[in-house]
C-alpha positions as a Markdown table, in Angstrom:
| # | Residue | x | y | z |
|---|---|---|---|---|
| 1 | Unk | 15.9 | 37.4 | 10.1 |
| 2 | Unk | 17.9 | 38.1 | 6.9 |
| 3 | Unk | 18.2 | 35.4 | 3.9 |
| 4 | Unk | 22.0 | 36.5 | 3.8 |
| 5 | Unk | 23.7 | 33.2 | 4.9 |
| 6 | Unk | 21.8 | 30.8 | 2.1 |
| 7 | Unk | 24.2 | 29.5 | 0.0 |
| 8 | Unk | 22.7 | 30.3 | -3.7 |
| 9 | Unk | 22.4 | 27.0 | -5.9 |
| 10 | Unk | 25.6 | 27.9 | -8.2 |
| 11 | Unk | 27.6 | 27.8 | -5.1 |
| 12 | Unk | 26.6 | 24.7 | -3.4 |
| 13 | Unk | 28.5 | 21.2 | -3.2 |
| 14 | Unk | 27.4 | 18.5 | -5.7 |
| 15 | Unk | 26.0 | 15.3 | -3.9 |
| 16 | Unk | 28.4 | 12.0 | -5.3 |
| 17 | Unk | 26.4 | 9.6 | -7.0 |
| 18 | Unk | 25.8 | 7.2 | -4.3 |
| 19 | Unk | 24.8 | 9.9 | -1.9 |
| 20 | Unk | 22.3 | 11.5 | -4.2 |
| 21 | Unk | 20.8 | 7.7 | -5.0 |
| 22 | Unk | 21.3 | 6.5 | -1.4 |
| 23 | Unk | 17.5 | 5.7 | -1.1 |
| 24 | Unk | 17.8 | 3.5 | -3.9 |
| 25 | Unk | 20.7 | 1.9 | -3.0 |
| 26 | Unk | 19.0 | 0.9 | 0.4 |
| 27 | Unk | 15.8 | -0.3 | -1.5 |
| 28 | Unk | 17.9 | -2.5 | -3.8 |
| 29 | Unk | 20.1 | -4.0 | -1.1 |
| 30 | Unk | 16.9 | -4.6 | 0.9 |
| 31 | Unk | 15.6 | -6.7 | -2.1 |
| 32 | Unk | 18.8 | -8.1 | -3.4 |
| 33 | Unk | 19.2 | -9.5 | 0.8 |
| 34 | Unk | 15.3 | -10.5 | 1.2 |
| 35 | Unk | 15.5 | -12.7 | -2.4 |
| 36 | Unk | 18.9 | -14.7 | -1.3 |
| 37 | Unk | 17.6 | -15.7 | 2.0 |
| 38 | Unk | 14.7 | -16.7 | 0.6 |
| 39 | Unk | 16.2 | -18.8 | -1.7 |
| 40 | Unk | 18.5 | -20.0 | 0.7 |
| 41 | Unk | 15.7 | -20.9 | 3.1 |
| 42 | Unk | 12.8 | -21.6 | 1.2 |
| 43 | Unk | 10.7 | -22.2 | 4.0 |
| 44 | Unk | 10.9 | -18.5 | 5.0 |
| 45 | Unk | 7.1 | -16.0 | 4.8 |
| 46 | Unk | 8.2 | -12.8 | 4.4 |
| 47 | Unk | 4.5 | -12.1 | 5.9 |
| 48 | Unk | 3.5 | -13.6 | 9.2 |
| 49 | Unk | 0.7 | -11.3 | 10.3 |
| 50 | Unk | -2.1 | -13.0 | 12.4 |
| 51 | Unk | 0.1 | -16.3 | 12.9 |
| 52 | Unk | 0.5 | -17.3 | 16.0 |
| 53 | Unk | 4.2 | -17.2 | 17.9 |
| 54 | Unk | 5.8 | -21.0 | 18.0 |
């Protein structure tokens, strides 16, 4: 096979902002999400590993 149809660098299309930062964006909402329900129930353990089911 031939490296013929690779696009060199120059010639590629830029990523937008939010898709070259999409991990983070993910991370953040997962955080931003995880620290309002927690605050709007307080009673909520975000680990519940070994506890038995209720």
């Amino acid at each position: 096979m031939t490296a013929n149809n690779c696009n060199p660098a120059s010639g590629r299309k830029h990523l937008s902002f939010i898709d070259r930062y999409l991990t983070l964006w993910i991370f953040a909402a997962m955080q931003t999400f995880t620290q309002i329900f927690q605050r709007w129930k307080p009673s909520f353990k975000a680990s519940t590993a070994g506890s038995p089911m209720p």
